[in-house]
PDB file of N, CA, C and O in Angstrom:
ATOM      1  N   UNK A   1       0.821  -1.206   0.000  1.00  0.00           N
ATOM      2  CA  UNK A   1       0.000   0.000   0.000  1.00  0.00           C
ATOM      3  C   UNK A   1       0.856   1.258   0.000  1.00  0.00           C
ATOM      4  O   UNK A   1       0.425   2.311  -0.469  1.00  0.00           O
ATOM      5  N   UNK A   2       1.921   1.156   0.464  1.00  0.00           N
ATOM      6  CA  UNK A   2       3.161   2.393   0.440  1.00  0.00           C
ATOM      7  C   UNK A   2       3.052   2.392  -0.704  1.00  0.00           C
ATOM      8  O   UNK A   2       2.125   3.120  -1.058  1.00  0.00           O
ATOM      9  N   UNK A   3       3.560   1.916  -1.498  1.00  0.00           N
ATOM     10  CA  UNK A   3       4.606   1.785  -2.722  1.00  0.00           C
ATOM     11  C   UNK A   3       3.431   2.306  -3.393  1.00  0.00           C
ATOM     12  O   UNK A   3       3.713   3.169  -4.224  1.00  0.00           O
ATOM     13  N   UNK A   4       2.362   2.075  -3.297  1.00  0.00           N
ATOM     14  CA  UNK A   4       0.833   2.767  -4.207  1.00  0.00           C
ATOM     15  C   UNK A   4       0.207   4.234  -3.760  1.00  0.00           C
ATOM     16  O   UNK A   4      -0.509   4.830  -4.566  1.00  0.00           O
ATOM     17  N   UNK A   5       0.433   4.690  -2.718  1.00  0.00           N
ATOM     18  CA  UNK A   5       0.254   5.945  -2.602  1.00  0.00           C
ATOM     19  C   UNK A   5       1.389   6.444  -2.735  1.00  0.00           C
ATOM     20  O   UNK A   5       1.288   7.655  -2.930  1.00  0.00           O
ATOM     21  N   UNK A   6       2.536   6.056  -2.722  1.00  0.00           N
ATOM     22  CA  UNK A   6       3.566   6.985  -3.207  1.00  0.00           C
ATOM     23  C   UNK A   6       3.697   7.000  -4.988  1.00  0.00           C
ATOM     24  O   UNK A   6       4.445   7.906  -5.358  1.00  0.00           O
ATOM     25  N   UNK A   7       3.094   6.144  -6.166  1.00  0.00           N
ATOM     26  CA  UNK A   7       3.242   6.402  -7.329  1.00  0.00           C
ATOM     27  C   UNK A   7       1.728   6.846  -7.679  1.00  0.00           C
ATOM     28  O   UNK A   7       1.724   7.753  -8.511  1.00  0.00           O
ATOM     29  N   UNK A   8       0.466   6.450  -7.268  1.00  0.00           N
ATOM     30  CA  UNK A   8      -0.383   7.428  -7.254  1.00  0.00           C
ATOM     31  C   UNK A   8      -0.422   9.041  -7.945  1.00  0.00           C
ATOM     32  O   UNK A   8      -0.828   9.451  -9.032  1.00  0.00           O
ATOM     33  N   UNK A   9       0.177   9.694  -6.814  1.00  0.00           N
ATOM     34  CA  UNK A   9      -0.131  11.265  -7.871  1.00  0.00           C
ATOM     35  C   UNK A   9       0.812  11.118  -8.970  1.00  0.00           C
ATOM     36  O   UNK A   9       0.442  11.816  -9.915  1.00  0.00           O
ATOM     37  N   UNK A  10       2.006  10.410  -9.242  1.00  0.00           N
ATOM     38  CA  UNK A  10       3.147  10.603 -10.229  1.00  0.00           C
ATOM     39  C   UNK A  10       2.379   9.740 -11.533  1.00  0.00           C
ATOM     40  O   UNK A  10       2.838  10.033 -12.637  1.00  0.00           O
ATOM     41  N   UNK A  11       1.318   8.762 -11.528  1.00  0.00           N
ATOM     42  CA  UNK A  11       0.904   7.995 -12.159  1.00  0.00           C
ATOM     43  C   UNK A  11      -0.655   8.901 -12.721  1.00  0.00           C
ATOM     44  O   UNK A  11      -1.319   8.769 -13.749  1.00  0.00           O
ATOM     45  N   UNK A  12      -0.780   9.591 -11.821  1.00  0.00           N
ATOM     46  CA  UNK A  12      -1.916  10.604 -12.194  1.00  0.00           C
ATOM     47  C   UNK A  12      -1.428  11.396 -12.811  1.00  0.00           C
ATOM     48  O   UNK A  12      -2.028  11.426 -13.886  1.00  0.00           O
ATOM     49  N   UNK A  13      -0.579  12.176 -12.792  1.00  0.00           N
ATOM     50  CA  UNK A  13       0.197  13.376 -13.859  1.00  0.00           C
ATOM     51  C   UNK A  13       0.468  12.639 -14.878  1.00  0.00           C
ATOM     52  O   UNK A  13      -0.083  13.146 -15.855  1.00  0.00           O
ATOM     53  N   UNK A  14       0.983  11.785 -15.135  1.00  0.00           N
ATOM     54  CA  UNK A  14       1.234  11.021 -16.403  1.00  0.00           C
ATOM     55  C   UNK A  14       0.312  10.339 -17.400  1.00  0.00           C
ATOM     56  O   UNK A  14       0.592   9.567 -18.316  1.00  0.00           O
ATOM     57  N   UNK A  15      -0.818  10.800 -17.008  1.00  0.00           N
ATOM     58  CA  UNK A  15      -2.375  10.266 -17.592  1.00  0.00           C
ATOM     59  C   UNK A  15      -2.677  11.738 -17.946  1.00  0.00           C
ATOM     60  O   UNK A  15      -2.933  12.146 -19.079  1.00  0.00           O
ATOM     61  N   UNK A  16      -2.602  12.593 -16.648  1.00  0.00           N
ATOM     62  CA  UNK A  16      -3.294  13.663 -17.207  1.00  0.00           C
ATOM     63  C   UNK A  16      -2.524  14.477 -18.239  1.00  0.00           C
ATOM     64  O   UNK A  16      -3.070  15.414 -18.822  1.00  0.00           O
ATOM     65  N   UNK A  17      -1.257  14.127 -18.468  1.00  0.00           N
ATOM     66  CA  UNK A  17      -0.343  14.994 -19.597  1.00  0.00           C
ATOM     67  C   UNK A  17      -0.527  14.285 -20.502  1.00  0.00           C
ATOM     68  O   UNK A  17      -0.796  14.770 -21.601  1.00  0.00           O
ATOM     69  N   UNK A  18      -0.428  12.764 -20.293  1.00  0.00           N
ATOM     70  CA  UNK A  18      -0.730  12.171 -21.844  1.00  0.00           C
ATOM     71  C   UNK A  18      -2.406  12.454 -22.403  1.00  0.00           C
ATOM     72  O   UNK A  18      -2.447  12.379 -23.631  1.00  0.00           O
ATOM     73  N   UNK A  19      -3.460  12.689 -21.914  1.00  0.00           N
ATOM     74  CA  UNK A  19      -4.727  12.922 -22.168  1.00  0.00           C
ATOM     75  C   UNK A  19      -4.441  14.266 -22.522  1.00  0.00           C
ATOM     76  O   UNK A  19      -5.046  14.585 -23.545  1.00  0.00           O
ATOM     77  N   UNK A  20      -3.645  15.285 -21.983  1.00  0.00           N
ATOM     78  CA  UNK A  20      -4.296  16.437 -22.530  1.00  0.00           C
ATOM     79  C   UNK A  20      -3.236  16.613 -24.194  1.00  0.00           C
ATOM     80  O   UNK A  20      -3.351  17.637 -24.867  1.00  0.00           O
ATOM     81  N   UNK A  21      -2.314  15.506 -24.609  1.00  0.00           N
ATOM     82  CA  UNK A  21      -1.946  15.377 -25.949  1.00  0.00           C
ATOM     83  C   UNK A  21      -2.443  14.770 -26.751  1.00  0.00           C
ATOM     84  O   UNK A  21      -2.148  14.812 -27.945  1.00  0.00           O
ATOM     85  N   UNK A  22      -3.407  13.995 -26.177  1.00  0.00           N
ATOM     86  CA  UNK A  22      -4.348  13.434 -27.271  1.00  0.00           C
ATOM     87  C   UNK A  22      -5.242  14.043 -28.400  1.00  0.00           C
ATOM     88  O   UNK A  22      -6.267  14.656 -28.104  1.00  0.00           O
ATOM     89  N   UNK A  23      -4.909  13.898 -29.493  1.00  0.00           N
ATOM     90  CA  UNK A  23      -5.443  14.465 -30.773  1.00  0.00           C
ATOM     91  C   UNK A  23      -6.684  14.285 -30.463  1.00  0.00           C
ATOM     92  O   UNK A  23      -6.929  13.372 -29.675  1.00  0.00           O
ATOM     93  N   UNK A  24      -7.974  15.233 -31.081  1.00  0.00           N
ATOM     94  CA  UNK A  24      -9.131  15.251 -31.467  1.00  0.00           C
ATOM     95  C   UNK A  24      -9.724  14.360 -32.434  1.00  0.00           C
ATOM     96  O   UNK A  24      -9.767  14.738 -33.605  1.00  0.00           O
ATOM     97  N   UNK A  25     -10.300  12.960 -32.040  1.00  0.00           N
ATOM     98  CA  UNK A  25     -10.250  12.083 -33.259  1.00  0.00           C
ATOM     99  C   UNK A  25     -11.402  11.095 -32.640  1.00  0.00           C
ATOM    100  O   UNK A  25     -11.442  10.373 -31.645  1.00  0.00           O
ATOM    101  N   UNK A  26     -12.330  11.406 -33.708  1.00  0.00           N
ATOM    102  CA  UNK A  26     -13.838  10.302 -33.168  1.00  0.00           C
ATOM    103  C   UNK A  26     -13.021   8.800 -32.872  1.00  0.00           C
ATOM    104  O   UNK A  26     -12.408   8.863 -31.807  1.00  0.00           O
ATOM    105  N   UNK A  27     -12.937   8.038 -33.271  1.00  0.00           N
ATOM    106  CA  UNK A  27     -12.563   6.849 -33.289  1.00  0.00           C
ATOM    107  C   UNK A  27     -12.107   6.533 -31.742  1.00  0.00           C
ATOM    108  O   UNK A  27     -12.641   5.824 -30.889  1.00  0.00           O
ATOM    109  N   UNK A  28     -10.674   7.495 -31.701  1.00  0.00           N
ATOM    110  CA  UNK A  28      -9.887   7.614 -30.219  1.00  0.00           C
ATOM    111  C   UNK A  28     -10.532   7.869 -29.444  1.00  0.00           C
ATOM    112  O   UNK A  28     -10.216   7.420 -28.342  1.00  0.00           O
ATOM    113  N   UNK A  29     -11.597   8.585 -29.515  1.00  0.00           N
ATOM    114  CA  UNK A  29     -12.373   8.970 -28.408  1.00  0.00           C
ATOM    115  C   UNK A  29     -13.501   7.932 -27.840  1.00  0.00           C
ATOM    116  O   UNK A  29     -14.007   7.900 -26.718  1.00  0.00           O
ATOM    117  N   UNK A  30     -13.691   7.245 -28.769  1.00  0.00           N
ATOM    118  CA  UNK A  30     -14.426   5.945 -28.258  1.00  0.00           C
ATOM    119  C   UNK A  30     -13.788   4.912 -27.586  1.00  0.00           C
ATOM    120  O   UNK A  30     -14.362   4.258 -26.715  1.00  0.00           O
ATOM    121  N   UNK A  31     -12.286   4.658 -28.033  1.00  0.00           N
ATOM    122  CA  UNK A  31     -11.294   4.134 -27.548  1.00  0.00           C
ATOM    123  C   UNK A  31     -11.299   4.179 -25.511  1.00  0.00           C
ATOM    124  O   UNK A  31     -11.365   3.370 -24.585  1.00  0.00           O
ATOM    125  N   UNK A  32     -11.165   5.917 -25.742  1.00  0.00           N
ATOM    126  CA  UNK A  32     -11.008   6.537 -24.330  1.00  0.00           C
ATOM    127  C   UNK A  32     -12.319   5.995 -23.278  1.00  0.00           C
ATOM    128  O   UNK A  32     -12.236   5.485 -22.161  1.00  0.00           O
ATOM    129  N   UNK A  33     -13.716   6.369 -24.231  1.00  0.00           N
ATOM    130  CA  UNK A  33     -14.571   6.086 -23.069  1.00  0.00           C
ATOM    131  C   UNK A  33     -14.710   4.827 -23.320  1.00  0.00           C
ATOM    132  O   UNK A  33     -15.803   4.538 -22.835  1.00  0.00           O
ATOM    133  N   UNK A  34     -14.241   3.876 -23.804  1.00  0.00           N
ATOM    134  CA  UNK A  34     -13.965   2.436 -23.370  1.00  0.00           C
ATOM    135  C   UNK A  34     -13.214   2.080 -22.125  1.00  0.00           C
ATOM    136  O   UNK A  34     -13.496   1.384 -21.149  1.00  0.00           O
ATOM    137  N   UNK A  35     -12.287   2.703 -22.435  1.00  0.00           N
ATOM    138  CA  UNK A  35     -11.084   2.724 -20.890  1.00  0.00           C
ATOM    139  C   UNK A  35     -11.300   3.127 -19.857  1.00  0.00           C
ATOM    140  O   UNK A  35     -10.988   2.698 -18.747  1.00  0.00           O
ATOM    141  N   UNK A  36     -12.251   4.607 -20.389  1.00  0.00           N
ATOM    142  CA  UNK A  36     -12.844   5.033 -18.764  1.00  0.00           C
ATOM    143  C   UNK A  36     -14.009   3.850 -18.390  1.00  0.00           C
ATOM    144  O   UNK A  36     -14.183   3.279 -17.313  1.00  0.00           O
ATOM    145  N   UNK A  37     -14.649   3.713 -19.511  1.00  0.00           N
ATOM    146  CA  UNK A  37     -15.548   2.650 -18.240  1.00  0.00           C
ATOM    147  C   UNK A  37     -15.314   1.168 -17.765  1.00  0.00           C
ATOM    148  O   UNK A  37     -16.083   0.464 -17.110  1.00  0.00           O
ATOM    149  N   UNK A  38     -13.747   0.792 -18.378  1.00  0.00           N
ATOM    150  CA  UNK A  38     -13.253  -0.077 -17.458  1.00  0.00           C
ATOM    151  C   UNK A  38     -12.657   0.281 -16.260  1.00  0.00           C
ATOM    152  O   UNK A  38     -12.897  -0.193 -15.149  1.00  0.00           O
ATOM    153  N   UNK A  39     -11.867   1.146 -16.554  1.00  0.00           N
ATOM    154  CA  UNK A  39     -11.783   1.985 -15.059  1.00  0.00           C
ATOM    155  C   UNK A  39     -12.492   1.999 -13.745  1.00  0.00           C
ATOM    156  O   UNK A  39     -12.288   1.494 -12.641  1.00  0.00           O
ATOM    157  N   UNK A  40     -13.350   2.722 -14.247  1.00  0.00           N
ATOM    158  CA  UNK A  40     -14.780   2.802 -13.457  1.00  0.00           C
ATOM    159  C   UNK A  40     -15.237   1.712 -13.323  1.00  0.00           C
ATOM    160  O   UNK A  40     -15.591   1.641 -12.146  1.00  0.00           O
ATOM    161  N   UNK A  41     -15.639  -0.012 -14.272  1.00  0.00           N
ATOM    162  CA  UNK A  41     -15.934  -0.930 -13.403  1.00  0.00           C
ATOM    163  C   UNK A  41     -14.879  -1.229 -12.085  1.00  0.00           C
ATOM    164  O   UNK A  41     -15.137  -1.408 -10.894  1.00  0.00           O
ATOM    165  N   UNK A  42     -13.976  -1.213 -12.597  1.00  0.00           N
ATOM    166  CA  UNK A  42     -12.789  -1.701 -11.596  1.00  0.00           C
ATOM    167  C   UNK A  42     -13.165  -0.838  -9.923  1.00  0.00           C
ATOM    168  O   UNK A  42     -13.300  -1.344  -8.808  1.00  0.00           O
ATOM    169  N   UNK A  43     -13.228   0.294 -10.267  1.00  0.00           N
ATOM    170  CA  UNK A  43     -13.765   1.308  -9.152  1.00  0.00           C
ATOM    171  C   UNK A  43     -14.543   0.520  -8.372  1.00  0.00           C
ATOM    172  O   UNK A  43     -14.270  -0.349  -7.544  1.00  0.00           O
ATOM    173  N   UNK A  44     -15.616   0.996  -8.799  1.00  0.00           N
ATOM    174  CA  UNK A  44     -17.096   0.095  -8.287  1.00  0.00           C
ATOM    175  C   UNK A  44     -16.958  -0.474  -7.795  1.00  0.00           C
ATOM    176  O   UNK A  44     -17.403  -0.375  -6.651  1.00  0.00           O
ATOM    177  N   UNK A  45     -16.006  -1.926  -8.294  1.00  0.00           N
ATOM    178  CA  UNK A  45     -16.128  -3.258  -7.228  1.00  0.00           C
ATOM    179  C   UNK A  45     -14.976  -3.269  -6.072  1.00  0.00           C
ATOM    180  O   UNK A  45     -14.615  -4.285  -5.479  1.00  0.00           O
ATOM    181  N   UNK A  46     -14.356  -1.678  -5.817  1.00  0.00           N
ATOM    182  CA  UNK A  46     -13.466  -1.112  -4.787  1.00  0.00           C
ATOM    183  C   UNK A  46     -14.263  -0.855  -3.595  1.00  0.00           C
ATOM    184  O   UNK A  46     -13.821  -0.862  -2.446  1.00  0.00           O
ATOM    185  N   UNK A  47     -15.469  -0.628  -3.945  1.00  0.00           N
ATOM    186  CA  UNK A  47     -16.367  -0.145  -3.376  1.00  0.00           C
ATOM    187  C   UNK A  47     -17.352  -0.517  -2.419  1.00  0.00           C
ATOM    188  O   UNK A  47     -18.003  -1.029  -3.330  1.00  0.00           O
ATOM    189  N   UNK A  48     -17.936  -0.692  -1.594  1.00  0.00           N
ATOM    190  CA  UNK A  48     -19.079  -0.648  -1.142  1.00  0.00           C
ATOM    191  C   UNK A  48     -20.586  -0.786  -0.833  1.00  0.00           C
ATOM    192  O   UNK A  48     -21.288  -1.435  -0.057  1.00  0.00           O
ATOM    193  N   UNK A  49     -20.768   0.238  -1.920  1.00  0.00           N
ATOM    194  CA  UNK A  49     -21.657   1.182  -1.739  1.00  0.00           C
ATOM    195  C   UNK A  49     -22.658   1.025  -3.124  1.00  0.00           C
ATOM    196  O   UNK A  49     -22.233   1.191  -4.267  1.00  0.00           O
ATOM    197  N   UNK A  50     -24.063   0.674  -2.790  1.00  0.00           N
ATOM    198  CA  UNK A  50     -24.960   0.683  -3.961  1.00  0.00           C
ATOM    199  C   UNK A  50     -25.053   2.024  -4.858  1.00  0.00           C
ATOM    200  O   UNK A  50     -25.391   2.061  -6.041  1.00  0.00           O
ATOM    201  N   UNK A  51     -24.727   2.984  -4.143  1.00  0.00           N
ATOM    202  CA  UNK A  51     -25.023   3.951  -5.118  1.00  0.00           C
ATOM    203  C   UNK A  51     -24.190   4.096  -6.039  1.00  0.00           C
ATOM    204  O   UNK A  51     -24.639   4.499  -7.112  1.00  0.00           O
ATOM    205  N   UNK A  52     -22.392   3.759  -5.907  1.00  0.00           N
ATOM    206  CA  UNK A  52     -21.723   3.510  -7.041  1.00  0.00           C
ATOM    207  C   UNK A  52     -22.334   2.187  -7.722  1.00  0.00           C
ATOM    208  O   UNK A  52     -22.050   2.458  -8.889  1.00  0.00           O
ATOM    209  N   UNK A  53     -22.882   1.130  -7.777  1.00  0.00           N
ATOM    210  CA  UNK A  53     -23.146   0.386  -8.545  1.00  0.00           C
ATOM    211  C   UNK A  53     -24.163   1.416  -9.843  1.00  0.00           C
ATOM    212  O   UNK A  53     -24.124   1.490 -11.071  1.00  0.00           O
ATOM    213  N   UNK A  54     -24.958   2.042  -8.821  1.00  0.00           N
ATOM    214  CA  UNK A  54     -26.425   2.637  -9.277  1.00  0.00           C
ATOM    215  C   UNK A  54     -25.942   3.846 -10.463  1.00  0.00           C
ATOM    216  O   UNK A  54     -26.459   4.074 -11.556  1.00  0.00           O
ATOM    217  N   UNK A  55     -24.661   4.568  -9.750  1.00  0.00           N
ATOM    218  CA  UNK A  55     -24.083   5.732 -11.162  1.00  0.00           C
ATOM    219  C   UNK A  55     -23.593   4.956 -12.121  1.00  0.00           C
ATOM    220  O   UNK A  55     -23.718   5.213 -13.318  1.00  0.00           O
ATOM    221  N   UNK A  56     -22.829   3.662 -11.522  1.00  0.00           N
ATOM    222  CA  UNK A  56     -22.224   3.355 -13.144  1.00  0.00           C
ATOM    223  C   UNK A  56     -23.084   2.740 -13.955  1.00  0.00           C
ATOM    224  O   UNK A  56     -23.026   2.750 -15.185  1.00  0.00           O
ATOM    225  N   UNK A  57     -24.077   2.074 -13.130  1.00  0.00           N
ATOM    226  CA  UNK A  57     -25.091   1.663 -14.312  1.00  0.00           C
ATOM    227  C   UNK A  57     -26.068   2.798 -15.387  1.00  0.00           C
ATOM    228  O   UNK A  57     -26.467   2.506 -16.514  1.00  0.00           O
ATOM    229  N   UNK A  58     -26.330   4.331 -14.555  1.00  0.00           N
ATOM    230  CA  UNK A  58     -26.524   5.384 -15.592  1.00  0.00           C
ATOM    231  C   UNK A  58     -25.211   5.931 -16.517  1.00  0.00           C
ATOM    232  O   UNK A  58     -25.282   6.595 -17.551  1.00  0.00           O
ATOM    233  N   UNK A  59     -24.151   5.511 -15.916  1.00  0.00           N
ATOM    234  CA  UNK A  59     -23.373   6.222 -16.981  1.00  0.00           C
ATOM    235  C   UNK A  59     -23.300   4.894 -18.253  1.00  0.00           C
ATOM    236  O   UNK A  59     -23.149   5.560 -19.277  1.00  0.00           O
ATOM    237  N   UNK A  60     -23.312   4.321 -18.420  1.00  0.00           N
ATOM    238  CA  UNK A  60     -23.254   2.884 -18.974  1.00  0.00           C
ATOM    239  C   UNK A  60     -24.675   3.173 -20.112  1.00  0.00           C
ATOM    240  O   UNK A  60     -24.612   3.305 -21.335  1.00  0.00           O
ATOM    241  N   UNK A  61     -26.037   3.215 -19.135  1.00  0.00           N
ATOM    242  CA  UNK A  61     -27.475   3.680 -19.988  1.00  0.00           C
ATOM    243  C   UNK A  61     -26.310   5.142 -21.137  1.00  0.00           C
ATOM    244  O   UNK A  61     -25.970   5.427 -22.285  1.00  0.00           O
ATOM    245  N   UNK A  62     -26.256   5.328 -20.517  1.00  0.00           N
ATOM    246  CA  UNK A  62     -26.178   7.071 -21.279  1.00  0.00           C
ATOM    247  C   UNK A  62     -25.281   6.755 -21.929  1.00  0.00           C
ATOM    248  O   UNK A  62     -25.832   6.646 -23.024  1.00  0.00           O
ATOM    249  N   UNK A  63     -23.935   6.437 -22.133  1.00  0.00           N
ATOM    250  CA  UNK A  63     -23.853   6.052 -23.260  1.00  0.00           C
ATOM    251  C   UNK A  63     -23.976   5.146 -24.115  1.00  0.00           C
ATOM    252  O   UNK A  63     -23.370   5.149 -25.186  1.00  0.00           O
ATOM    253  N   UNK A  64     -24.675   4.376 -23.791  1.00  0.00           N
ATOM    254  CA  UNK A  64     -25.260   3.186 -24.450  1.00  0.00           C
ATOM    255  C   UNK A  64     -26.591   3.825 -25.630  1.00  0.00           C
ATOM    256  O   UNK A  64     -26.825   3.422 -26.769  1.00  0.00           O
ATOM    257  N   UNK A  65     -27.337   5.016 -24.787  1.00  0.00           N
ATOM    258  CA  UNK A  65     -28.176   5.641 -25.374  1.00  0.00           C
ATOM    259  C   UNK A  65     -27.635   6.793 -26.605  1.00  0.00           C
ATOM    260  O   UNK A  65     -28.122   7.021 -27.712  1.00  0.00           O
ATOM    261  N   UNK A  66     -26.728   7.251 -26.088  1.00  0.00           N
ATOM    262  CA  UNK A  66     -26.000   8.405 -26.828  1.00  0.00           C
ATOM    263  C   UNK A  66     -25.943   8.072 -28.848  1.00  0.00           C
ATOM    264  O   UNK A  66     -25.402   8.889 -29.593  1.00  0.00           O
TER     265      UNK A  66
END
């Protein structure tokens, strides 16, 4: 658990610099919210709590609907 909060924020800057070089490109961008919502399953089952089950299942509707 050390060794993970200490690369944590350094592993977060390195997502958020590579995301903000990411070209503008339909395709990639479907790519991305693929990844985010594996992400986010992974989250979820970190979790708890029904109401994260309950958001990821609207974010999931919504873009499923989109």
């Amino acid at each position: 658990k050390i060794m993970l909060s200490f690369l944590l924020p350094f592993a977060t800057k390195v997502i958020t610099d590579a995301v903000a070089k990411v070209p503008d490109n339909e395709e990639l961008g479907e790519k991305l919210i693929d990844i985010c919502l594996i992400i986010l399953k992974k989250a979820v089952k970190l979790t708890k709590t029904d109401m994260d089950d309950k958001l990821l299942a609207q974010v999931e509707s919504a873009i499923k609907a989109r």
